[in-house]
C-alpha positions as CSV (number, residue, x, y, z in Angstrom):
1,X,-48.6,-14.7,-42.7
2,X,-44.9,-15.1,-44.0
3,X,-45.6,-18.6,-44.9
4,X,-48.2,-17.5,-47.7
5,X,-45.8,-15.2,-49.4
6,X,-44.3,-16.7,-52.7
7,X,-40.4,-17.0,-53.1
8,X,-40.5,-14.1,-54.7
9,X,-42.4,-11.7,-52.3
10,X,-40.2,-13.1,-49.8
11,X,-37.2,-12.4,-51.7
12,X,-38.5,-9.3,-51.8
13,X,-38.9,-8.3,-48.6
14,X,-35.6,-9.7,-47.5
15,X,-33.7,-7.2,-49.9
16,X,-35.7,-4.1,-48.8
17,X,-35.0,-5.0,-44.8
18,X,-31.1,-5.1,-45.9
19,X,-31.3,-1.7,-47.7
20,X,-32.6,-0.5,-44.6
21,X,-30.3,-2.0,-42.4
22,X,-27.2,-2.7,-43.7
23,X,-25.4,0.2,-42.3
24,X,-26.5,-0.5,-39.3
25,X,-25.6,-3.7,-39.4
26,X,-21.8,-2.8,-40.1
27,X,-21.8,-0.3,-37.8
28,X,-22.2,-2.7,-35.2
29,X,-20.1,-5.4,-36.6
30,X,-17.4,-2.9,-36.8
31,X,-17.9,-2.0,-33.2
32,X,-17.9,-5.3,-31.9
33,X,-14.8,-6.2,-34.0
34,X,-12.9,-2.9,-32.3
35,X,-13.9,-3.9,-29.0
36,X,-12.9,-7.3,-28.8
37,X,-9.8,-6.1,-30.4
38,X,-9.3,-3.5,-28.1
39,X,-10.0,-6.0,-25.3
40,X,-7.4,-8.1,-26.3
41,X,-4.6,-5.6,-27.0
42,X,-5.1,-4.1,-23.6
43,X,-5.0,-7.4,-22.2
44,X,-1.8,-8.4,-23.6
45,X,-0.5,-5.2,-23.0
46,X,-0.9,-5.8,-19.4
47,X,0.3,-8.8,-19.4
48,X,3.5,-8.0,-20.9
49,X,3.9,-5.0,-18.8
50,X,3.4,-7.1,-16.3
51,X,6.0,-10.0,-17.3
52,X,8.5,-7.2,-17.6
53,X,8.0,-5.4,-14.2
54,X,8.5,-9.1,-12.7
55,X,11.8,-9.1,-15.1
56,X,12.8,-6.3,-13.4
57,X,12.2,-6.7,-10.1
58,X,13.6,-10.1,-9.7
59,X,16.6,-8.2,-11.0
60,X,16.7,-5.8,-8.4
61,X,16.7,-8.6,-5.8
62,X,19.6,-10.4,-7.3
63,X,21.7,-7.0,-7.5
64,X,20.8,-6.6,-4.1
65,X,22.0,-10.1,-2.9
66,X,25.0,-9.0,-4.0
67,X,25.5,-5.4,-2.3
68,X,25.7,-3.4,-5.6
69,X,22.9,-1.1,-3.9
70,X,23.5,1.6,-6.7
71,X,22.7,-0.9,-9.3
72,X,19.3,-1.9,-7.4
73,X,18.4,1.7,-7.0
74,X,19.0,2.3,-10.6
75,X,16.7,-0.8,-11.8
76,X,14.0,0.7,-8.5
77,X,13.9,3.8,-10.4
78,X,13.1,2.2,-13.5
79,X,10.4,-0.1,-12.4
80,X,9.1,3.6,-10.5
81,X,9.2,5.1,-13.2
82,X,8.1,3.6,-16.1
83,X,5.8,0.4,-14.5
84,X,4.1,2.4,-11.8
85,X,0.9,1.4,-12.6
86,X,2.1,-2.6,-11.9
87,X,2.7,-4.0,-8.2
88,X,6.2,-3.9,-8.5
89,X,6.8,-0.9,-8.6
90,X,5.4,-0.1,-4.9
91,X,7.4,-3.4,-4.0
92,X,10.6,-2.2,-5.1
93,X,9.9,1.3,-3.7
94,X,9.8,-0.5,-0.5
95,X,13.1,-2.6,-1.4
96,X,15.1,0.9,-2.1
97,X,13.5,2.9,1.2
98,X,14.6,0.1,3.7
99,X,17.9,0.0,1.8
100,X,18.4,3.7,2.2
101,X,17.7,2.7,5.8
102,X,20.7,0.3,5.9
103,X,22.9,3.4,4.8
104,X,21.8,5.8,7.1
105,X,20.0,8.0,3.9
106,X,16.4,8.6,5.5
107,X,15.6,11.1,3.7
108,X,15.9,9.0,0.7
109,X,14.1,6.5,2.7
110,X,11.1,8.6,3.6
111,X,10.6,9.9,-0.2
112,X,10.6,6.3,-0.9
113,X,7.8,5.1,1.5
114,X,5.8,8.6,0.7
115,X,5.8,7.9,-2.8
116,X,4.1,3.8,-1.9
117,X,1.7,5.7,0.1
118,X,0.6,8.1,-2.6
119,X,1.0,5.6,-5.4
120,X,0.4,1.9,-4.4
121,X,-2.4,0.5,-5.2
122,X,-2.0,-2.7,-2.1
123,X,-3.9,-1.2,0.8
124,X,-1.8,-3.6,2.9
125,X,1.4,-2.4,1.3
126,X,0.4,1.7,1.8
127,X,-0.3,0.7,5.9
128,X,3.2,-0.9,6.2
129,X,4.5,1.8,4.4
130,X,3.2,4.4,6.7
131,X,4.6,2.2,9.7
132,X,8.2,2.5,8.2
133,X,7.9,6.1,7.9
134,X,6.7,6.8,11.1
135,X,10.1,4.4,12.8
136,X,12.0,6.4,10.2
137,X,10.7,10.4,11.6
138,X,11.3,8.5,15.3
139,X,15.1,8.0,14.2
140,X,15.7,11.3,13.2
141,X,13.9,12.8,16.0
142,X,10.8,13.4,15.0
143,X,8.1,12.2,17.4
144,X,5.6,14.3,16.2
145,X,5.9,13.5,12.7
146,X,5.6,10.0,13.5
147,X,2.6,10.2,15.2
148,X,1.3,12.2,11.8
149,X,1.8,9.8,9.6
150,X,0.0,7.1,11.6
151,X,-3.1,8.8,11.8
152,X,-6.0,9.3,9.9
153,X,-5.7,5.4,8.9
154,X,-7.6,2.6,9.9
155,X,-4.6,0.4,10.5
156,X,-6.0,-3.4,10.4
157,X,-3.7,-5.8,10.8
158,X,-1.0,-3.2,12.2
159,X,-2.7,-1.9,14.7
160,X,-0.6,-3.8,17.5
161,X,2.5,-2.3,15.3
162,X,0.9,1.4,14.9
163,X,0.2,1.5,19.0
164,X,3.7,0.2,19.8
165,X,5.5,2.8,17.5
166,X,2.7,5.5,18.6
167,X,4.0,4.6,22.3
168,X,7.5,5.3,21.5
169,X,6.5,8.7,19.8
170,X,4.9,9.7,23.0
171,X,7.7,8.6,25.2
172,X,9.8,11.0,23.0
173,X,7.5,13.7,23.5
174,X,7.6,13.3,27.1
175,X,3.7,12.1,27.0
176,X,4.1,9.0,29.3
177,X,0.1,8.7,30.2
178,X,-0.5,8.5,26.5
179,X,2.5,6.5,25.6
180,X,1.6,3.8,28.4
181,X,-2.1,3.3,27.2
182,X,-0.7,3.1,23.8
183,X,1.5,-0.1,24.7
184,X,-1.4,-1.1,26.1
185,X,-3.7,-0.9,23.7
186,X,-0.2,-3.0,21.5
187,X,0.1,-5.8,23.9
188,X,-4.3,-5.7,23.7
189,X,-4.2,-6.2,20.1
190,X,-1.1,-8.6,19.8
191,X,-1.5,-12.3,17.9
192,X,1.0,-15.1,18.1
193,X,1.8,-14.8,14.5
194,X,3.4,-11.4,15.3
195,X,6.2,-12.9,17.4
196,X,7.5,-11.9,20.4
197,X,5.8,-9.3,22.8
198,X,8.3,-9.3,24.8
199,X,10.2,-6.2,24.5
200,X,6.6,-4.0,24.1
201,X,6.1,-5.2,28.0
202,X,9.4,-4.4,28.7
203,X,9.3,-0.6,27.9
204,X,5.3,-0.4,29.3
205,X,7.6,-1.7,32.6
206,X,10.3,1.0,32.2
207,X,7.9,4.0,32.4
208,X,7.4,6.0,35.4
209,X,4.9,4.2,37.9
210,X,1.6,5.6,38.1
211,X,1.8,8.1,41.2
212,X,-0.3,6.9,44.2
213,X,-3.7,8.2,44.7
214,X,-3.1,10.9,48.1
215,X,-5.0,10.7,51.0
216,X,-5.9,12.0,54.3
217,X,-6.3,10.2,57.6
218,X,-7.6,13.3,59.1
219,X,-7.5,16.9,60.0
220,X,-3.9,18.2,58.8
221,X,-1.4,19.1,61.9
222,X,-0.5,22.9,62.8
């Protein structure tokens, strides 16, 4: 029936729907405005967060190339530290624990691949860090530790890699059943992208042999 009202009624009727309204109306403009804005703020934020992680991790890697290891560990504990929520952080965690390697520092090493573990956000990164720190617990002797931090992970991709490292814990341990079926289970899983097999076949061939079955031919001599 709108189009019988006069100008007038219309008029109107228009100004009482905005009394009634119009804080509603800012309300939501004001909303929509913070939003967006807030949208955009964090996305630049993150993006140069972002720029400046890449900064510094492409840093690290020059400093590195040039064997000033204390320098790198100095930019990897910045990146750690203040850009932890950004990819390079976990990335130059990794960086500093297989340096720490290189100079015979493993327990630097370990707290390095722990803290990726924890902290990174790349499930593929966390599952090659937990490889790293189970070959570092096998170089200082402990099998069992090894074996720890392999477990209780579905390893994907690094399952050939777990098994062969699980097989060296359990030759350490003296458990040459287990370790056997885990290089087993290594060479099983194996994919020609992953190079060489080679040297896994060579230590499931230096175990112990498998002791014959006995048996009897008879009634035993007196």
């Amino acid at each position: 029936m709108d189009e019988f009202l006069t100008d007038r009624e219309q008029a109107e009727r228009l100004k009482k729907w905005w009394l009634e309204n119009y804080k509603a109306i800012f309300v939501g403009v004001i909303i929509a405005i913070l939003i967006i804005g807030g949208w955009r703020y964090w996305q630049n934020r993150v993006q140069a967060r972002s720029i400046a992680a890449a900064t510094l991790f492409a840093q690290m890697g020059s400093v590195l190339a040039v064997g000033n290891g204390a320098g790198a560990l100095k930019i990897g504990n910045q990146l750690i530290s203040g850009y932890h929520d950004t990819p390079y952080a976990a990335q130059a965690a990794m960086a500093m624990a297989q340096y720490d390697v290189a100079v015979n520092k493993p327990d630097d090493a370990m707290q390095m691949l722990n803290w990726v573990i924890q902290h990174g956000n790349d499930d593929g990164l966390k599952l090659l860090a937990r490889l790293r720190l189970a070959r570092v617990k096998l170089s200082v002797g402990d099998p069992q530790a090894a074996l720890t931090a392999l477990s209780s992970v579905q390893p994907g991709g690094f399952t050939a890699l777990y098994d062969d490292v699980r097989g060296d814990a359990y030759v350490k341990l003296g458990q040459i059943d287990k370790a056997r079926a885990a290089y087993q289970r290594a060479i099983s899983a194996w994919t020609q992208d992953m190079g060489d097999k080679s040297l896994i076949q060579m230590k499931l061939d230096n175990l112990a042999p498998v002791p014959a079955a006995r048996t009897t031919t008879g009634a035993p001599q007196k």
